[in-house]
C-alpha positions as CSV (number, residue, x, y, z in Angstrom):
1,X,-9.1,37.2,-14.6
2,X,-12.6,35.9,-14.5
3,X,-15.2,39.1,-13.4
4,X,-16.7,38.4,-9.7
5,X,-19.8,39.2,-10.2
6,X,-23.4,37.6,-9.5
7,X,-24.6,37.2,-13.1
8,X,-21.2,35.9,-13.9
9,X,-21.8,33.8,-11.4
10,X,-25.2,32.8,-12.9
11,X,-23.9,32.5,-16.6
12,X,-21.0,30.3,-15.5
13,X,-22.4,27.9,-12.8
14,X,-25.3,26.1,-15.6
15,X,-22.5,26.2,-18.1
16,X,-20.2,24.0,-15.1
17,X,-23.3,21.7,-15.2
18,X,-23.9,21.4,-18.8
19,X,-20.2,20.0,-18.3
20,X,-20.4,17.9,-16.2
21,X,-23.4,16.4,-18.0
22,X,-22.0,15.7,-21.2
23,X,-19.8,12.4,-20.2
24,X,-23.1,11.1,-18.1
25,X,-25.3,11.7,-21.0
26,X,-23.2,9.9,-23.4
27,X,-22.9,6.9,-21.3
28,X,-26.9,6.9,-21.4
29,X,-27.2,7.6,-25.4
30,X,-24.9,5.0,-26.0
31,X,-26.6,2.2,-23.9
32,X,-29.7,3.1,-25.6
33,X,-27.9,3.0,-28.4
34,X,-26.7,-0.6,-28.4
35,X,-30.1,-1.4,-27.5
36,X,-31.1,-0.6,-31.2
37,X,-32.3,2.9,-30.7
38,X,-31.4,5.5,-32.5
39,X,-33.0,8.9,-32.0
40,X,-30.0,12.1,-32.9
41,X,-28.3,12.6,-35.6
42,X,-24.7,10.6,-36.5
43,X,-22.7,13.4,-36.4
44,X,-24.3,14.0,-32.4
45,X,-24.0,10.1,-32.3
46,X,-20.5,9.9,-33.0
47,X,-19.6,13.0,-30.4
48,X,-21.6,10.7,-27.9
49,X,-19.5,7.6,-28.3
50,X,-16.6,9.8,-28.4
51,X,-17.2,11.1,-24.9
52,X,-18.1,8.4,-23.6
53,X,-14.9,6.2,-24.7
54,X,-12.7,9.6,-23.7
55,X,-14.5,9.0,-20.3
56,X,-14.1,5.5,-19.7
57,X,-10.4,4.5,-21.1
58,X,-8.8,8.2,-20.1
59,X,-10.8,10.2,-17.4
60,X,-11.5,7.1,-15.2
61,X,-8.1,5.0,-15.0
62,X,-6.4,8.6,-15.2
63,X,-8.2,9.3,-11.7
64,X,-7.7,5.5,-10.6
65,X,-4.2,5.6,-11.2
66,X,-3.5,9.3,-9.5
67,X,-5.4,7.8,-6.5
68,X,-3.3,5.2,-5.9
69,X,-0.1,7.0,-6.2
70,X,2.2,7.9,-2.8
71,X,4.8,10.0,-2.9
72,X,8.1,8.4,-2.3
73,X,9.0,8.9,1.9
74,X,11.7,10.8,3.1
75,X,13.3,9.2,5.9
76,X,15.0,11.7,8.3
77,X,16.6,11.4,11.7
78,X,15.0,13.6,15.0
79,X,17.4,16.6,14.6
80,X,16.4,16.9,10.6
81,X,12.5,17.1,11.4
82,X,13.3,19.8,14.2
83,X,15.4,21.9,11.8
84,X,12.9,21.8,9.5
85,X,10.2,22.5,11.9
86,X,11.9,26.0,13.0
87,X,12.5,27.0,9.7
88,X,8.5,26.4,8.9
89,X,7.2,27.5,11.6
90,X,9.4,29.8,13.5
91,X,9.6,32.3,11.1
92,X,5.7,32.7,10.3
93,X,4.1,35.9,11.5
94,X,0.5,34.7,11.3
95,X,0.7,31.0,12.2
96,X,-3.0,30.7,13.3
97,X,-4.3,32.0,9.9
98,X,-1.9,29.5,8.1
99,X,-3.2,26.5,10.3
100,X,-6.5,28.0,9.4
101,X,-6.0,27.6,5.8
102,X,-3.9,24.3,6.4
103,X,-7.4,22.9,8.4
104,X,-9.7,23.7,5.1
105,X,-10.8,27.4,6.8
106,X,-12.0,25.9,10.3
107,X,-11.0,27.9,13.0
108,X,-8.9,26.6,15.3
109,X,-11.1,26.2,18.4
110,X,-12.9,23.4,16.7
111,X,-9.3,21.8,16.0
112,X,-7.9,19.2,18.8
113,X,-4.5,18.1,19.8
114,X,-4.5,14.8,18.1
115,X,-5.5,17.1,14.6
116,X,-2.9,18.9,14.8
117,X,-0.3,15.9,15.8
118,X,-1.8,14.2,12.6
119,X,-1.0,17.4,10.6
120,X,2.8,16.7,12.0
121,X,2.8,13.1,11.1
122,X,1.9,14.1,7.8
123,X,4.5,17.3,7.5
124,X,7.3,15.6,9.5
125,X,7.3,12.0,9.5
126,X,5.0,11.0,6.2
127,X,2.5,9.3,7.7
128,X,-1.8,9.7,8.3
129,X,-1.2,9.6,11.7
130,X,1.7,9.5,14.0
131,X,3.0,6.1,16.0
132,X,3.2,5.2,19.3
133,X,7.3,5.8,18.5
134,X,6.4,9.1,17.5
135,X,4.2,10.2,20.2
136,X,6.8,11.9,22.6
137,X,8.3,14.3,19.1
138,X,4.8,15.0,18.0
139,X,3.7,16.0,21.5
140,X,6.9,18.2,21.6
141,X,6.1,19.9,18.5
142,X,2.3,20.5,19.5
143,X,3.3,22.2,23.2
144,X,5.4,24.8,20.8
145,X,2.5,25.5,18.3
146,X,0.5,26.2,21.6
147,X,3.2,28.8,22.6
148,X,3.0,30.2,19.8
149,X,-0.4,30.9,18.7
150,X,-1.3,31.4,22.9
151,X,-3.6,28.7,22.8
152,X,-4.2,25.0,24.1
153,X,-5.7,22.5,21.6
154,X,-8.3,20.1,23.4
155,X,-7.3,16.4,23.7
156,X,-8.7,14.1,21.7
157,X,-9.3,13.9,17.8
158,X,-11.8,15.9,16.7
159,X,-13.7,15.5,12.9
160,X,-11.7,18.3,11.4
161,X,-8.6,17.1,9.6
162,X,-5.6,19.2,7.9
163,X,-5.0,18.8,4.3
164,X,-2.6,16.1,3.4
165,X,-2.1,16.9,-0.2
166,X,0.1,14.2,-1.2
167,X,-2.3,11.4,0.2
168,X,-5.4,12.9,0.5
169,X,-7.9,11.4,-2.4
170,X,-8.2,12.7,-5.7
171,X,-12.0,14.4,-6.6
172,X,-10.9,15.1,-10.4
173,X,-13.4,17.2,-12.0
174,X,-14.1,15.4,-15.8
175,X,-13.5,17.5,-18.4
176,X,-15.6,16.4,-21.7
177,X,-13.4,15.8,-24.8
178,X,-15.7,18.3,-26.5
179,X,-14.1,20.8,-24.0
180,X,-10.4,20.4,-24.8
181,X,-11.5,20.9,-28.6
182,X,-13.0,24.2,-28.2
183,X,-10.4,25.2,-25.7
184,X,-8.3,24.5,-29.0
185,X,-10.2,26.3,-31.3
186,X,-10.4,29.4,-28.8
187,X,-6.7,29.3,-28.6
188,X,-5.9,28.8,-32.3
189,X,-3.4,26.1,-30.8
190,X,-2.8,22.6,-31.9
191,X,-0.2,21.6,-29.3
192,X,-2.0,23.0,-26.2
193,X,-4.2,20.3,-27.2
194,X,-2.1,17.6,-28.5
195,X,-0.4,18.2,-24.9
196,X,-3.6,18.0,-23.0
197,X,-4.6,14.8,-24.3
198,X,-1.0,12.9,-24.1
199,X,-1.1,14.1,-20.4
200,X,-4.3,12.8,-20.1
201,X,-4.1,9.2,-21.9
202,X,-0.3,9.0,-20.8
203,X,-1.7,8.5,-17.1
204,X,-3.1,5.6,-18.4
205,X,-0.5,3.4,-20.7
């Protein structure tokens, strides 16, 4: 486990940077590069175009790809969504802390009714938002989350959303090539890496 402490936290947040700079900095060396400039070493040179094409043909379409998938629906009739409804939600203890966590940490008086119907939609019926079909279950389901947490959700949709994890977007965090080397070398372990990278370029092909 990773130590929580402050300079922790200031050796490890420049090194997250330093990252993050590396597939960015290549891209710029090796524009100036193809311009006919030439000012580090090869060995740094070839690093550079490495990162870059690892960045461009894996990183990028990897994320493009991800972003575009949906997970396949689930069609279920009325009476499977309210089974499945008591079985989540009856049985909680806590259920305002879980749709605490389920709206991103915001507490729930800045959550409204349609929110929490869109949460639903998502859960239930696997959709952004619920239809006019839809409206009378969804409405049903949001009077018994009232009951339940002793509270009544203003109308109206409000700017705080719930997680929808399968079609929320993507924000992948590149990872320089450099990184799953040395990740390699730490570990002594060839396949970790030969793993990493086939997961990585497989998104693409």
């Amino acid at each position: 486990m990773l130590p929580n402490t402050f300079g922790y936290y200031v050796f490890i947040r420049p090194s997250i940077w330093c990252l993050r700079a590396v597939a960015p900095a290549s891209l710029v060396y090796c524009t100036v590069r193809l311009l006919g400039y030439s000012v580090i070493p090869l060995p740094l040179e070839i690093v550079a175009f490495v990162e870059a094409a690892f960045y461009l043909f894996a990183s990028l379409p990897r994320q493009h790809i991800l972003n575009k998938s949906r997970p396949r629906s689930l069609e279920r009739t009325r009476q499977e969504r309210r089974r499945l409804f008591d079985r989540c939600f009856r049985s909680v203890l806590d259920l305002e802390s879980v749709l605490i966590t389920w709206f991103k940490g915001r507490p729930l008086d800045d959550v409204r009714a349609d929110n929490i119907k869109d949460f639903f939609a998502w859960a239930l019926f696997y959709k952004t938002r619920g239809s006019h079909e839809d409206e009378d279950e969804l409405n049903e389901y949001l009077h018994e989350i009232e009951a339940i947490v002793g509270r009544t959700f203003p109308p109206g949709r409000g700017p705080h959303h719930a997680a929808q994890v399968s079609t929320d977007p993507l924000h992948l965090q590149h990872k320089p090539f450099s990184f799953y080397v040395v990740s390699t070398l730490n570990t002594s372990d060839l396949e970790i890496f030969a793993t990493s990278l086939w997961l990585q370029l497989s998104q693409v092909v």
